[in-house]
C-alpha positions in Angstrom: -8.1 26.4 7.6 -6.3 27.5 4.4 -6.0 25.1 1.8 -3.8 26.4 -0.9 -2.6 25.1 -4.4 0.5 24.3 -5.8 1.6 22.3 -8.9 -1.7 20.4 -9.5 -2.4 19.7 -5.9 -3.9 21.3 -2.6 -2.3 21.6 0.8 -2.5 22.6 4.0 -0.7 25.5 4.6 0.1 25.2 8.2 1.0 21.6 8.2 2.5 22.1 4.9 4.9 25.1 6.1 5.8 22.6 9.1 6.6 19.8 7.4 9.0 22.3 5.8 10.3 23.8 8.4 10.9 20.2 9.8 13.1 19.2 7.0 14.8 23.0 7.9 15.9 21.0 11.2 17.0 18.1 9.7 19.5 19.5 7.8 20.3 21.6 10.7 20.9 18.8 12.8 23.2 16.9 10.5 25.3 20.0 9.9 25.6 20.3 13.5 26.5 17.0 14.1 30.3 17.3 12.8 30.5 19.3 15.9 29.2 17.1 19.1 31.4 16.2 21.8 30.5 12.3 21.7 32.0 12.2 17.8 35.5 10.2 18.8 38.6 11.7 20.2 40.9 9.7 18.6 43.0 10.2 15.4 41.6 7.8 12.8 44.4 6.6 10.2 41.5 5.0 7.7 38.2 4.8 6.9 37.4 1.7 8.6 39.0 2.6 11.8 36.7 5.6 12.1 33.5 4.0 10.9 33.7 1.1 13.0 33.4 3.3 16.2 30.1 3.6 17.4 30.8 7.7 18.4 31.1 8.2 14.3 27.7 9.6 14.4 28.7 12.1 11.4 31.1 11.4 8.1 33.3 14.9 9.2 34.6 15.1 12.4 35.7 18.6 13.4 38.2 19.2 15.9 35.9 22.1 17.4 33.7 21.1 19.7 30.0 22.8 21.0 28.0 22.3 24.0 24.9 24.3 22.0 25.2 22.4 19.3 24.6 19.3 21.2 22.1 20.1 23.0 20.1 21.8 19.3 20.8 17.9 17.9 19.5 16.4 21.2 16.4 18.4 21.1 15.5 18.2 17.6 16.3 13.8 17.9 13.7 13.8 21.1 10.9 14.6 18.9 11.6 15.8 14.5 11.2 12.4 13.2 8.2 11.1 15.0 6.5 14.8 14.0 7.7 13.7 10.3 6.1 10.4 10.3 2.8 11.8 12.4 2.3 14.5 9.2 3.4 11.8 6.4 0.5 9.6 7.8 -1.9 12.5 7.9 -2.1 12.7 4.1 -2.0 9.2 3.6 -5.4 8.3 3.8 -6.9 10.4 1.8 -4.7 10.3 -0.6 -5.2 6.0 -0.6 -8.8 6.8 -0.9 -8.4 9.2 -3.9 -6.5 7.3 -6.1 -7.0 3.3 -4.9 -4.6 0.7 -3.5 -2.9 0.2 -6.4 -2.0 3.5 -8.3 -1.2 5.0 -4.3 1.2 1.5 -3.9 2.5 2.4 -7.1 3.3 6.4 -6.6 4.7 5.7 -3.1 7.0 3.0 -4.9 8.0 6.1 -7.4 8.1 8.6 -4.8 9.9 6.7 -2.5 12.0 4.3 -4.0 13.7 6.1 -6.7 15.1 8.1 -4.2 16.2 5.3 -2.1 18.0 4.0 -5.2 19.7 7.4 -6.2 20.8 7.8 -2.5 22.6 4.2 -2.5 24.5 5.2 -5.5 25.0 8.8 -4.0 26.2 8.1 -0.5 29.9 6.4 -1.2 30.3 10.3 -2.3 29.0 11.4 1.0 31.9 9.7 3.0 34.9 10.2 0.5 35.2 13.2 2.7 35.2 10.7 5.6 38.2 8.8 3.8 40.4 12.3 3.0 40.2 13.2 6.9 41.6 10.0 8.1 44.6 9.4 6.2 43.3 8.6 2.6 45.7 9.6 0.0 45.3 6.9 -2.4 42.6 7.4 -4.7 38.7 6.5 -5.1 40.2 2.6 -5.6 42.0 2.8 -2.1 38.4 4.2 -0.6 36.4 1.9 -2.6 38.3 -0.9 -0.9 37.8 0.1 2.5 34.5 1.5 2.0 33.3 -2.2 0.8 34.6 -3.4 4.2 31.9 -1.6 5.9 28.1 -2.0 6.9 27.1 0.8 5.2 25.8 3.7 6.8 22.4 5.2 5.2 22.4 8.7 7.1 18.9 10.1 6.2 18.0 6.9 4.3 16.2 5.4 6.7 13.5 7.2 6.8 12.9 6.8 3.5 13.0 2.5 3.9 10.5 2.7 6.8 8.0 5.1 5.6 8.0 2.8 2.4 7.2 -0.4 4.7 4.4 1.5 6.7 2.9 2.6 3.0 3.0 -1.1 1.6 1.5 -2.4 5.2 -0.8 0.1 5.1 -1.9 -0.9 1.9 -1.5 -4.9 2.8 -3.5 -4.8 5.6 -6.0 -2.6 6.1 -4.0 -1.3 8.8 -6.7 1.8 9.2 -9.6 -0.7 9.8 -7.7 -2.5 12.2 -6.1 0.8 14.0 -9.7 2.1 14.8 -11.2 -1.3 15.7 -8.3 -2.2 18.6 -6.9 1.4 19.4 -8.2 3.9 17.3 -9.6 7.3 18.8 -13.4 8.1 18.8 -14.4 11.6 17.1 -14.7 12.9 20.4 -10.7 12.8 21.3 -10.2 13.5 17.9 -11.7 16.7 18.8 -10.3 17.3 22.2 -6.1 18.0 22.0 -5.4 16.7 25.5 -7.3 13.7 24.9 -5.4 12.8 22.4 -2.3 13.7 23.5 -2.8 11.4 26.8 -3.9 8.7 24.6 -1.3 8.8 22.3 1.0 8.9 25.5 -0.1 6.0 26.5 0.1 4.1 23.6 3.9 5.4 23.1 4.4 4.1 26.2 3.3 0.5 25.6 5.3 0.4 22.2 8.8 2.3 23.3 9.7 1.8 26.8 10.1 -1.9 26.8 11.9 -2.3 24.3 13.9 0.5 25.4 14.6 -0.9 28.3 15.6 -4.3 26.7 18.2 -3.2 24.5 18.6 0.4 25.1 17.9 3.8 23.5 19.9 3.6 21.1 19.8 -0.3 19.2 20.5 0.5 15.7 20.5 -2.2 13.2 21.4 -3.0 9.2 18.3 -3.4 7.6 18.6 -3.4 3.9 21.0 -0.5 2.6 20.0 2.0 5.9 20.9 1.5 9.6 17.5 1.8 11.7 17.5 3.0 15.3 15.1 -0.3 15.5 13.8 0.5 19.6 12.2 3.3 17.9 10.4 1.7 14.7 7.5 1.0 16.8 6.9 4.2 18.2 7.2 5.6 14.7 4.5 3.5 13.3 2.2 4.7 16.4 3.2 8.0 14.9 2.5 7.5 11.5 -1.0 5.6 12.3 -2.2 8.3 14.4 -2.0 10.7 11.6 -3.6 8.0 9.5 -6.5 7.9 11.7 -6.9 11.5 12.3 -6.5 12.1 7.9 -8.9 9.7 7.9 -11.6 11.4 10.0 -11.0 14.6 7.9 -8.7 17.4 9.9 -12.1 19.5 9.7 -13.5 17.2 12.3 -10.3 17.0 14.4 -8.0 19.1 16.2 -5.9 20.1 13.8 -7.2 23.7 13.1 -6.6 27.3 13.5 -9.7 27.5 16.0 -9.5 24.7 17.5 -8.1 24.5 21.4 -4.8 23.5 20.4 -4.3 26.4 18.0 -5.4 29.0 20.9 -3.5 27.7 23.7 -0.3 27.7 21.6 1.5 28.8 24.6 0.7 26.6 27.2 1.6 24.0 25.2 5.1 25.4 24.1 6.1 26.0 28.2 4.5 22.3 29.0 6.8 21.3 25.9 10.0 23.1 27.1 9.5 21.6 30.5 9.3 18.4 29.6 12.1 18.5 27.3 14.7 19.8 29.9 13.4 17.3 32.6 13.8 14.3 30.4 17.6 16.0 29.6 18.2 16.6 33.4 17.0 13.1 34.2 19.2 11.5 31.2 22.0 13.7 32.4 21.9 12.4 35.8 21.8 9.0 34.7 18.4 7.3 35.1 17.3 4.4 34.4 16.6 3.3 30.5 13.3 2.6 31.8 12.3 5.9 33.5 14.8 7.7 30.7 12.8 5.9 28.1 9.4 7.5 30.0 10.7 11.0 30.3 11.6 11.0 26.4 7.8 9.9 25.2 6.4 12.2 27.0 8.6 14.7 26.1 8.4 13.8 22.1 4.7 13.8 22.4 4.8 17.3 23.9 6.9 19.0 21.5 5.2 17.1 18.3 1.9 18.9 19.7 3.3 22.3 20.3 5.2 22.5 17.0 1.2 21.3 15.7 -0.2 24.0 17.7 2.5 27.1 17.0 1.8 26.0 13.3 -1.8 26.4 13.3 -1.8 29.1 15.0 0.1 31.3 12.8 0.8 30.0 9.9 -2.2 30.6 8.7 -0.9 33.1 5.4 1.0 32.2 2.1 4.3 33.5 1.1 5.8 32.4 -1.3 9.3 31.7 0.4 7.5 28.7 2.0 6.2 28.0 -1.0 8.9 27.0 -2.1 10.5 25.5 0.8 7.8 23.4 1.1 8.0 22.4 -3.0 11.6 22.1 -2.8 11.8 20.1 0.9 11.1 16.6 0.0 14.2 17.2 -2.7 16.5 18.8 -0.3 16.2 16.0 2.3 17.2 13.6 -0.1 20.2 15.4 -1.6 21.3 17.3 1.8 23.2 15.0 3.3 25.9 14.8 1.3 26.3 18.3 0.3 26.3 18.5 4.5 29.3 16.7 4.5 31.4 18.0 1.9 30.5 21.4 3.5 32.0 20.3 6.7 34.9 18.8 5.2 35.5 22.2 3.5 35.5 24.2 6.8 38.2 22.1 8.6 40.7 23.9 10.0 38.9 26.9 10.1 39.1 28.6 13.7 35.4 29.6 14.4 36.4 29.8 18.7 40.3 30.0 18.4 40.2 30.0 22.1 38.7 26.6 21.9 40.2 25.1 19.4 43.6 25.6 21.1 42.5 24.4 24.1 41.5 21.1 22.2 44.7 20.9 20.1 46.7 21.1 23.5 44.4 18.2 25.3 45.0 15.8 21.8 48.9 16.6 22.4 48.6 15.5 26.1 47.6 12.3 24.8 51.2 11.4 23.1 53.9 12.2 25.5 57.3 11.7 23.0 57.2 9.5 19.4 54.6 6.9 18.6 56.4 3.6 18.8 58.3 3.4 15.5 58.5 6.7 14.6 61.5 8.8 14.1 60.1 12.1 15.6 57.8 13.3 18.0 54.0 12.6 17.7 52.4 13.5 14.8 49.1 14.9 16.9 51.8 17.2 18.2 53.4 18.3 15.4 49.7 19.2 13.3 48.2 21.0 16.7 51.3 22.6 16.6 50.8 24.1 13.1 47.7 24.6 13.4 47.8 27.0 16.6 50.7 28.6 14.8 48.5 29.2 11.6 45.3 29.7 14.3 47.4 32.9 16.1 48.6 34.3 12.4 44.5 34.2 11.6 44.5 36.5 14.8 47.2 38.5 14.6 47.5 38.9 11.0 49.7 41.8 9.3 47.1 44.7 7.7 46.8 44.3 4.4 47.3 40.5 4.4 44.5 38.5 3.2 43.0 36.1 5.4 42.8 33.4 2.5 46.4 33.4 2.3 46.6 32.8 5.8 43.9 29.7 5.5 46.0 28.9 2.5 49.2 28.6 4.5 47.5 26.6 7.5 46.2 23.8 4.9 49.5 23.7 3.1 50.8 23.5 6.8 48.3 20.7 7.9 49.0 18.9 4.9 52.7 18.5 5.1 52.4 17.7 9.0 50.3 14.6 7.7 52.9 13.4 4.8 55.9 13.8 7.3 53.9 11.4 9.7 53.0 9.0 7.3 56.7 9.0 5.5 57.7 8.1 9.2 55.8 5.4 10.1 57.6 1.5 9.8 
């Protein structure tokens, strides 16, 4: 098992590289997320009206819509955070034990907290592109007035508020004592993969699917500045112990290694992984139960949290220093990505990536106004932007030679924009 160095401090390589990678998919995921199909059909005209419905899963919502896309964010949210908290917990230990309650309570605080502060000040700039796509046009004071109407959304926050409380119970508590005392893993299953993975099953189980099936899969709640999916807290602690318990026997002496059974059976665990995965989608699809639902998805999380582990171990097993660096650089990009995310979204409106498709959407928005909005001196304002914007989507396509294509993008925004002032200059 290579343990490399970097700025003062050894790492794992494989775990390291995944943790990496992992951060990779969460920017992935929020990127992708201005494109699902649940994000709401409606035309917004503020801030608050979009926010307040419970489909505004992402602060840019693109007209274009993507099957694939939803089904790369609804793989990665089955299993990328608990995986996070699992390899956050591995290191904790050790580290506790290096450097003593105190200065580790302390670092965590620094490490942790600073960035929760910078991201509080930081995220009212995340969703001024939020406010420009739905009808702002007066000014940060005009956002600042709606945005202080509103429970404030913390995007990738979260995860930064309850690592924070799992460090300072950790430290509280002697939450490691009392994990091996009432549930903790012998040496033995710390050894054996599919031990493990049953047991850790189990125990998932126990701390998920009730409350699951109590308030559903998807109970967020306001807890300090973030929004918390809070059904799932537990099962994230269960995560985050289990790599406390196997840090704490030394990854030597568990599983976690490039010879170790896990490691060399890579592939059956990636095919278990993928099975599970698509029956817990088929099942959710074809509306189960939240209890059997709830099941199918820890089952399916624990499968694909061990065959990332394994695929990782297995061959990442080499520096380079491209991963290096994304590994240096992730904990920095997860908190700053979200709002560059956004803005980046915001950016590529109107741009026809499946023209096809984005007609097609334009013309099932018009059938939604048939004539003028009550009050309104023309004919719907949905009508009047699709129309532009097919007209300005079919110049992108049937361009003169020789005309640029940012003139043409140029003329759809100017387009876009002056189909927006016409509707608000007639509305009562």
């Amino acid at each position: 098992m290579e343990v490399a160095e970097a700025r003062g401090r050894s790492f794992n390589v494989a775990l390291a590289y995944l943790r990496a990678f992992i951060i990779v998919l969460v920017v992935a995921h929020h990127a992708a997320m201005a494109y699902h199909p649940i994000l709401p059909s409606f035309e917004a005209t503020s801030l608050v009206e979009y926010m307040q419905s419970v489909q505004a899963i992402s602060p840019v919502n693109d007209e274009q819509r993507s099957g694939m896309l939803a089904l790369f964010a609804g793989f990665n949210d089955t299993f990328f955070m608990a995986l996070l908290f699992l390899l956050s917990g591995l290191f904790a230990w050790g580290s506790l034990q290096k450097k003593g309650e105190g200065p580790y309570l302390r670092d965590r605080l620094l490490r942790l907290g600073v960035p929760l502060v910078l991201m509080v000040v930081l995220r009212p700039l995340t969703y001024y592109p939020t406010y420009l796509q739905n009808g702002g046009d007066g000014g940060f004071t005009d956002f600042w007035t709606q945005w202080s109407r509103l429970e404030w959304r913390g995007g990738p926050l979260w995860f930064l508020e309850v690592l924070l409380f799992f460090d300072v119970v950790l430290v509280s508590s002697g939450a490691l004592g009392a994990g091996r005392a009432i549930v903790g893993p012998g040496p033995e299953i710390a050894r054996r993969p599919l031990r493990f993975f049953l047991w850790l099953v189990g125990l998932s189980l126990l701390a998920y699917v009730p409350i699951s099936a109590s308030y559903g899969s998807f109970w967020w709640v306001q807890i300090g500045p973030a929004q918390v999916q809070l059904n799932r807290v537990p099962l994230y602690a269960l995560y985050f112990l289990s790599g406390v318990l196997l840090g704490g026997m030394g990854l030597e002496r568990t599983f976690l290694t490039p010879d170790s059974d896990l490691a060399r059976r890579w592939g059956r665990w990636t095919v278990a992984a993928l099975v599970a995965f698509v029956v817990s989608l088929a099942m959710a699809l074809g509306g189960a139960g939240e209890g059997l639902s709830a099941s199918l998805y820890v089952v399916a999380c624990a499968a694909l949290s061990f065959a990332f582990l394994a695929t990782f171990l297995r061959f990442a097993t080499t520096r380079r220093r491209l991963f290096d660096h994304a590994f240096e650089s992730s904990y920095g990009i997860y908190v700053l990505h979200y709002g560059v995310v956004s803005w980046v979204a915001y950016a590529l409106l109107g741009w026809a990536f499946r023209p096809s498709r984005s007609g097609s959407s334009c013309s099932a928005r018009r059938s939604r106004f048939v004539g003028p909005r009550p009050g309104s001196s023309g004919g719907s304002v949905v009508s009047r932007a699709c129309s532009e914007r097919d007209a300005a989507a079919t110049a992108m396509r049937v361009r003169p030679r020789g005309v640029p294509a940012r003139e043409i993008r140029t003329l759809s925004r100017a387009a876009s924009g002056s189909s927006r002032r016409r509707g608000r200059a007639s509305r009562p």
